[in-house]
MARFI-624106 format. One record per atom (N, C-alpha, C, O): residue in three letters; x, y, z. Coordinates in steps of 0.1 Angstrom, whole numbers, plus 5000, padded with zeros to 4 digits. Each point is the difference from the previous one (the first is absolute). Layout:
AlaXYZ/...
//
This chain:
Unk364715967038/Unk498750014995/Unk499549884993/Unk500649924992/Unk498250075013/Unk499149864989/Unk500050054993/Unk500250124999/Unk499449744988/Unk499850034987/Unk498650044998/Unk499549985011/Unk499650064982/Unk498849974997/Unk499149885000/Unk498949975004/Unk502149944989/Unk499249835000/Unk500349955013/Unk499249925005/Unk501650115001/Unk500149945017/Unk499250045006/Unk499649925009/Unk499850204990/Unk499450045011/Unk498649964996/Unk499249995009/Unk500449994977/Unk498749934993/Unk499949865009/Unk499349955008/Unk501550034987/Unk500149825009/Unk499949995015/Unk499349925004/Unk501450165003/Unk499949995014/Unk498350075005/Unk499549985011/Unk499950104980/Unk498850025003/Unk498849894995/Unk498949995006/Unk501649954984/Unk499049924997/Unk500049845008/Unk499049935003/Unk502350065000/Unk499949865016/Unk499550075009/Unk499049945005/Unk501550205002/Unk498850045009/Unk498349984995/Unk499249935006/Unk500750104990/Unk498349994992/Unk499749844999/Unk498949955004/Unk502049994991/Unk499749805002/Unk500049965014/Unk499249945005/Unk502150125002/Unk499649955014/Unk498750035010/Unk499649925008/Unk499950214988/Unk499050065006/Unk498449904994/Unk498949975006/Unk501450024986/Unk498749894992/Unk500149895009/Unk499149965007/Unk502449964993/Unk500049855008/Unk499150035009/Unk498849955000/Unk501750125010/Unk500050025014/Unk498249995003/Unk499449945008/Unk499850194979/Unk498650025004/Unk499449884993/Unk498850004998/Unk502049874997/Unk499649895000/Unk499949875005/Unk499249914998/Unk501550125007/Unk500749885010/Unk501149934997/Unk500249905006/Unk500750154985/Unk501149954993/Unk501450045011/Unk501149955000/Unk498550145008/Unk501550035012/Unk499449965013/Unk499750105007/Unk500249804996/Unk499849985015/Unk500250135010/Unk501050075000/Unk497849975010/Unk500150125006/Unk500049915013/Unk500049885000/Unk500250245014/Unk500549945013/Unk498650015004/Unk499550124999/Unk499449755008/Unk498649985006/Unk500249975008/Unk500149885003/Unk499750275007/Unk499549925017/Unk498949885003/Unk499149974994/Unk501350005014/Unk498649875002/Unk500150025016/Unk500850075007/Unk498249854997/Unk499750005012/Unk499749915006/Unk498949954998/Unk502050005013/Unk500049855005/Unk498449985003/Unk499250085004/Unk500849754992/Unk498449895004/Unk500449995017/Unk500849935007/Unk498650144995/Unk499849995017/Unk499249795001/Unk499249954994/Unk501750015019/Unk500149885001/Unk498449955004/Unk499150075005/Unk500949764990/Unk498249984998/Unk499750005020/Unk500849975008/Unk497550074994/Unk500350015013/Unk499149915001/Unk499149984992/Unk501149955024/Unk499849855005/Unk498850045007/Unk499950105007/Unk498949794990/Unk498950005010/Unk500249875014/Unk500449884999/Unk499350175011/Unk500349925012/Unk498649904995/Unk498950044997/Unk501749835005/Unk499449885000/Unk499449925014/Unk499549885000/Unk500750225010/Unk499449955016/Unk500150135006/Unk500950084996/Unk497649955018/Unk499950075004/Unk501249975017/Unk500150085009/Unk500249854990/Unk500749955012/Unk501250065003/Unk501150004994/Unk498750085020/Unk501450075000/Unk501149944996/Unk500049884995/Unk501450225006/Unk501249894997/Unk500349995015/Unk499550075009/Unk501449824992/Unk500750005013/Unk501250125001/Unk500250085009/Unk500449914980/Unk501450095001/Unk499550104994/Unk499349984990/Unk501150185015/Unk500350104994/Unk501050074997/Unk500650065008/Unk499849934973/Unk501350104998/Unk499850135006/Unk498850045001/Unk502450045002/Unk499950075001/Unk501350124997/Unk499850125000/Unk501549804996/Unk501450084999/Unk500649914991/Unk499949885001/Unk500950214989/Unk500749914990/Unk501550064999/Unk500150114994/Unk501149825012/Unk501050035001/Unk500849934990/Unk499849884999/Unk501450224988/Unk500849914992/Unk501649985012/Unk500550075008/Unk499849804986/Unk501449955010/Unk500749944987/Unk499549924991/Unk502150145009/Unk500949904993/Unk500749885002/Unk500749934993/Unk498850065021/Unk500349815004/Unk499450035013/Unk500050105006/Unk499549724999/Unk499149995012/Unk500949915005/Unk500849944992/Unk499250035021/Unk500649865007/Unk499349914999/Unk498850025002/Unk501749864994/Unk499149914997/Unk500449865009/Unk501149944998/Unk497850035012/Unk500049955008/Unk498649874998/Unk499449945009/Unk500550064977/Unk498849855002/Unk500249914998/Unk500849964991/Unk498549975019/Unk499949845004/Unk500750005012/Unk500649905002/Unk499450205008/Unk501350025009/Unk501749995001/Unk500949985008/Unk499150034979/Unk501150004992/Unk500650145000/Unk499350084993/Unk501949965012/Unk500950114998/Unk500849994985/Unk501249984999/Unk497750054991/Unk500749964987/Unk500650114996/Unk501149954995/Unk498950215005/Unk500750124998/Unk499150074993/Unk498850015002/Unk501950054989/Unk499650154999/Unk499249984986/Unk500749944991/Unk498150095006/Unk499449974987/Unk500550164994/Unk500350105007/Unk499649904981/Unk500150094988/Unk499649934988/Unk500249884997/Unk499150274995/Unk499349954987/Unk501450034992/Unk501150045004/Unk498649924982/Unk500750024987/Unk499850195000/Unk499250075006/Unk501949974983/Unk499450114996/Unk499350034994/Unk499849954989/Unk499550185014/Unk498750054992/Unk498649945010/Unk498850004996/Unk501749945023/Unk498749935002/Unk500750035013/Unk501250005002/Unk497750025008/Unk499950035012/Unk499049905008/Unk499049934997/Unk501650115014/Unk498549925013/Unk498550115002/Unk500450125004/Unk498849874994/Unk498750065004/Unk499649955010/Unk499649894999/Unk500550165015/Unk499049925011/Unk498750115003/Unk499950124999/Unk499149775004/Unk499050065001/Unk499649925015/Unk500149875002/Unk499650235005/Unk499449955017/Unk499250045001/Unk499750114995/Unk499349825014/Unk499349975003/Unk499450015013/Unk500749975010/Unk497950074992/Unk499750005017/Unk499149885006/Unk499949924991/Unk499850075014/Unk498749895001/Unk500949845006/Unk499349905000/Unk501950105003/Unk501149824999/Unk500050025021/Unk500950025008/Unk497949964994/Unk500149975020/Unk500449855000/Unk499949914992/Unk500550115024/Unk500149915006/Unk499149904997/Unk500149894994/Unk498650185011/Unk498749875004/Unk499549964984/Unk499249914999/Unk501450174985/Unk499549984992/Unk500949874991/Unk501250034999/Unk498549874996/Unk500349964991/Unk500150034984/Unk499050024993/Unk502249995002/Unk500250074986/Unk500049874987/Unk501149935000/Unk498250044993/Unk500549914994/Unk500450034986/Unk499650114996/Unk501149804995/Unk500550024985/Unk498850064993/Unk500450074991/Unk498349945010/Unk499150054992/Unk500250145005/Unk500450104993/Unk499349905019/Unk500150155002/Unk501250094995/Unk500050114997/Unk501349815002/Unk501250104991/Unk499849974989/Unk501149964996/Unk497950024994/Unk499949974987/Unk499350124997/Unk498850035000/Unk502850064996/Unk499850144993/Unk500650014988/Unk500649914994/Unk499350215003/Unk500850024985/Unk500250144998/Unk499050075000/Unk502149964999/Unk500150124997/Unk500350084988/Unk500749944992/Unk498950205004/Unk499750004988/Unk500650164995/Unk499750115006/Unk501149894984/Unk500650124999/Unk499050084986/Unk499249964991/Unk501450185012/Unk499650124991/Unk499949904986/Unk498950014994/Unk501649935001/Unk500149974984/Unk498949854998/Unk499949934990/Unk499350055026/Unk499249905000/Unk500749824995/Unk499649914992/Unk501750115017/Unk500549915001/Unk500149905012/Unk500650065009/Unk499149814995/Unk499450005010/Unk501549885006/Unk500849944993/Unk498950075021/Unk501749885010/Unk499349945009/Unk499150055008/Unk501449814992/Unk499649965019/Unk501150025009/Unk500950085000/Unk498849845007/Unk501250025013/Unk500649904994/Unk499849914992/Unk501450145017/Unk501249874998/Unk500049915014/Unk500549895002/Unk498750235008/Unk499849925013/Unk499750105011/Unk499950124997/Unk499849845016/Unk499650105008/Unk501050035011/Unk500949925000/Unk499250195010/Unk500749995011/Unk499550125008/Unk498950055000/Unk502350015009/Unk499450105012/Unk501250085004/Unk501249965000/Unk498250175004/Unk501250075007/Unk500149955012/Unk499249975008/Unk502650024990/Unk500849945016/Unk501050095002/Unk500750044991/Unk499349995021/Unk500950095004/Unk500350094995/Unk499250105000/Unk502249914991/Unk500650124994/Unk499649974985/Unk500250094992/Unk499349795006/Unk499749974987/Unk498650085000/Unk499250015008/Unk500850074973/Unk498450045003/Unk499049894991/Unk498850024997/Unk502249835000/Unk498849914995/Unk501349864996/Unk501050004992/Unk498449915017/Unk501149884993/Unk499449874998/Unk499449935009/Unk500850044981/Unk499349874993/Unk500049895007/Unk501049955004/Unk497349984998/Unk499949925008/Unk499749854995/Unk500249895006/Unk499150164977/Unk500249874993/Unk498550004991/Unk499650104995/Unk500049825003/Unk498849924990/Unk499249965011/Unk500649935008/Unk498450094996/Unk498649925007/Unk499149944990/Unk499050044994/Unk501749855006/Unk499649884986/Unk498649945004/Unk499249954991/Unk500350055023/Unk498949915008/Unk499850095011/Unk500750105003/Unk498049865004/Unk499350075015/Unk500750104999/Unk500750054991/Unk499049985022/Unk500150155006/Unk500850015011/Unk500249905008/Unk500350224994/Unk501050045008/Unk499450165008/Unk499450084993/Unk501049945023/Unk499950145003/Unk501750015008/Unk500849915002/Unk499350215000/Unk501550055008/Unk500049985009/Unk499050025007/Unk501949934997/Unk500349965015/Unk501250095006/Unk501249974999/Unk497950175006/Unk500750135004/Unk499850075009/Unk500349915008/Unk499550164997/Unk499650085008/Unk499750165000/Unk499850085009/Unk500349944974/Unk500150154993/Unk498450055003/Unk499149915001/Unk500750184999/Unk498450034999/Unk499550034987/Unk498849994997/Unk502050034996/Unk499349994991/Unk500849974984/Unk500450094992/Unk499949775006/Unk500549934993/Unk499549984989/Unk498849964998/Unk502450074988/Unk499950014986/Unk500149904996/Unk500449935008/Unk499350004979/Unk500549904994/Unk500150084985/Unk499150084996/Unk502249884998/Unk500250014989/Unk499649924986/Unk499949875002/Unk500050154992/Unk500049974985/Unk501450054992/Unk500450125000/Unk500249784994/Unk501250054992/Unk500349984984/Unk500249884997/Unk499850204993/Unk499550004984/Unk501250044994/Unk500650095004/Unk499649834988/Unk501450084991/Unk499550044985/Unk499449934992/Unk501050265005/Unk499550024991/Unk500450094992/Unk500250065011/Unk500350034978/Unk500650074994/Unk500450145011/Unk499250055007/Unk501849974992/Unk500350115010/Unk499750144995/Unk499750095008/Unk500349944980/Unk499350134997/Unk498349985002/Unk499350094996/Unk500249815010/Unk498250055004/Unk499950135009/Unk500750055009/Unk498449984987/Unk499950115009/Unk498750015009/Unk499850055011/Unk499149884981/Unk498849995009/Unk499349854998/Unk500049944990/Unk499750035020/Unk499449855004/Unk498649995006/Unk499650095008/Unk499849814990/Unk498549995007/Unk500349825007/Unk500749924994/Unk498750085016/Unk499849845001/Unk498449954999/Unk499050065001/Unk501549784998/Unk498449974995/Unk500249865010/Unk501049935003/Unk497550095001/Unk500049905008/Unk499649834989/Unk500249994988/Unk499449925019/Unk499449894997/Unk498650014995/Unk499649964989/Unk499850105021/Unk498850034997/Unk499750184995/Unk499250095003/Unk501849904989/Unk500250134986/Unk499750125005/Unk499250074994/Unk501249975018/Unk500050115009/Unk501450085000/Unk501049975005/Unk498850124988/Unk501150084996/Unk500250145005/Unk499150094999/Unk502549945007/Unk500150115008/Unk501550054994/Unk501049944997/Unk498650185001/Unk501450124990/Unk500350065016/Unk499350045010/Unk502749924987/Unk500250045012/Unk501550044992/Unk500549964989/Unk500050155023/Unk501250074999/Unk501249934997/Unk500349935009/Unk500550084981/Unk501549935010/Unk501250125005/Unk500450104994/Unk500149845016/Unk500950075005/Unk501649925000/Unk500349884999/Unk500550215002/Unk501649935004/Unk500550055013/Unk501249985002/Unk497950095008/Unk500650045013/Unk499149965014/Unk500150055011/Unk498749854982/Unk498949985013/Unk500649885007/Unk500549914994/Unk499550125019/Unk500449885007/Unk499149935011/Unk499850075009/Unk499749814990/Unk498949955012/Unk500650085014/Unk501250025001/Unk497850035009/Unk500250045014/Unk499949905005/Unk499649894996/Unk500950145016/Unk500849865017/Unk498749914997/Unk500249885000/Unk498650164997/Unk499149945009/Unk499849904990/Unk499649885003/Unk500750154981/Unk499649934992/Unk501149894997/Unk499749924991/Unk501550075017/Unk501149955002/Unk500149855010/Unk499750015012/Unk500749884982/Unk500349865010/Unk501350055005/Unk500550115002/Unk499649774999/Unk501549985013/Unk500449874992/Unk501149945004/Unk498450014987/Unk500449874993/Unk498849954991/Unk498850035002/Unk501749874986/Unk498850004990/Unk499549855007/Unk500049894995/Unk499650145014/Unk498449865002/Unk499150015001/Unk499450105004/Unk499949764992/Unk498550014998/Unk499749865008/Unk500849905001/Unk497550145004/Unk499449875000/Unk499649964990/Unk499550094992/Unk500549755001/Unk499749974993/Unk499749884998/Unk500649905003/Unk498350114992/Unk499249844994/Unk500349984983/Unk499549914993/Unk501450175001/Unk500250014986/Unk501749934997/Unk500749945008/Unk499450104979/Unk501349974997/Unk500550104993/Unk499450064990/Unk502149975015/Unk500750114994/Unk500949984996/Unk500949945007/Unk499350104975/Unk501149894992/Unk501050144997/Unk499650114996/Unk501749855007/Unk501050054995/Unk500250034986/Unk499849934990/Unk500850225012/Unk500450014979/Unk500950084997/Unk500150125002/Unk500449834995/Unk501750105001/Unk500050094982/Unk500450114999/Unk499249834992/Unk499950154987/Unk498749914992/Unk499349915002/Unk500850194987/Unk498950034996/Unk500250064982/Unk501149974995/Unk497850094997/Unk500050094992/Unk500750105009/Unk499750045011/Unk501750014979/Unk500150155005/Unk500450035011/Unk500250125004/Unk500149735004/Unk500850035012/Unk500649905006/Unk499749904994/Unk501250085016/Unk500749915004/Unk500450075016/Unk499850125003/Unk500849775005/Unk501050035011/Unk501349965001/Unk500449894995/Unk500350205011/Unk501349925002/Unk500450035015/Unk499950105007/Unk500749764995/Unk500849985015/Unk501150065004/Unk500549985012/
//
């Protein structure tokens, strides 16, 4: 059994605590509710050339830029590949470095560029073709209807992404970990015609290859 004075005392800290609290003296738990990210006005009426349209995460790409069989890229941990592809990369069309001048942008309004661009080949569903530092480049393929990638390295718990173009044209799109380009969207090998230059890069922030 309590004493009398104990049980005085343990009622009278209940009663002090209860004062803090309707004071502000005990920190209470406040939902808040995320700042949804600032949103971008398009700076040109001019279509884009490329359209995103699929955003696949990968834990390593083959990396093949500068025509270099350099190996297998992987990020650090805590960071994955984001590819985002693209429709609109024909034959008869020229693609140049402005036109891959995207950015991609996660849920916490954190924004990545590429580390470089490339294309589904074969069994690969995207292998690094490099940096397009100058002019323009189209595929030299025979797919009907050929992808070009964009490749971003970025915290691997994101969960939702938007891309933004150059001309601040911004598109919220899905990601997936089981989409794979179809035959048609498929080379037979990563070439291009080209009046540009395409610079090899073997790592990066957050990522590297090895042979």
């Amino acid at each position: 059994m309590y004493s009398k004075r104990i049980l005085e005392q343990m009622s009278y800290l209940t009663l002090v605590l209860l004062l803090l609290a309707g004071c502000g003296g005990v920190p209470a738990a406040v939902a808040t509710t995320p700042v949804p990210c600032p949103s971008v006005a398009p700076v040109s009426t001019v279509a884009e050339k490329l359209i995103p349209f699929q955003v696949i995460k990968r834990d390593k790409i083959r990396n093949q830029s500068g025509g270099m069989n350099w190996g297998d890229a992987t990020t650090e941990r805590g960071f994955t590949f984001f590819v985002v592809f693209f429709k609109g990369f024909q034959n008869d069309k020229g693609v140049s470095a402005q036109d891959m001048d995207w950015i991609l942008r996660d849920e916490r309004c954190s924004e990545f560029k590429p580390i470089g661009f490339g294309m589904p080949v074969l069994n690969e569903p995207v292998i690094l073709a490099g940096v397009l530092s100058e002019g323009s480049i189209s595929p030299e393929s025979d797919a009907t209807d050929p992808l070009l990638a964009l490749i971003f390295v970025a915290p691997m718990k994101t969960k939702s992404v938007s891309i933004v173009s150059s001309q601040m044209q911004e598109y919220n799109l899905s990601v997936s970990s089981d989409w794979l380009p179809k035959p048609e969207n498929t080379v037979g090998a990563l070439t291009f015609v080209s009046e540009g230059r395409i610079d090899a890069i073997a790592n990066g922030d957050n990522w590297t290859t090895s042979r």
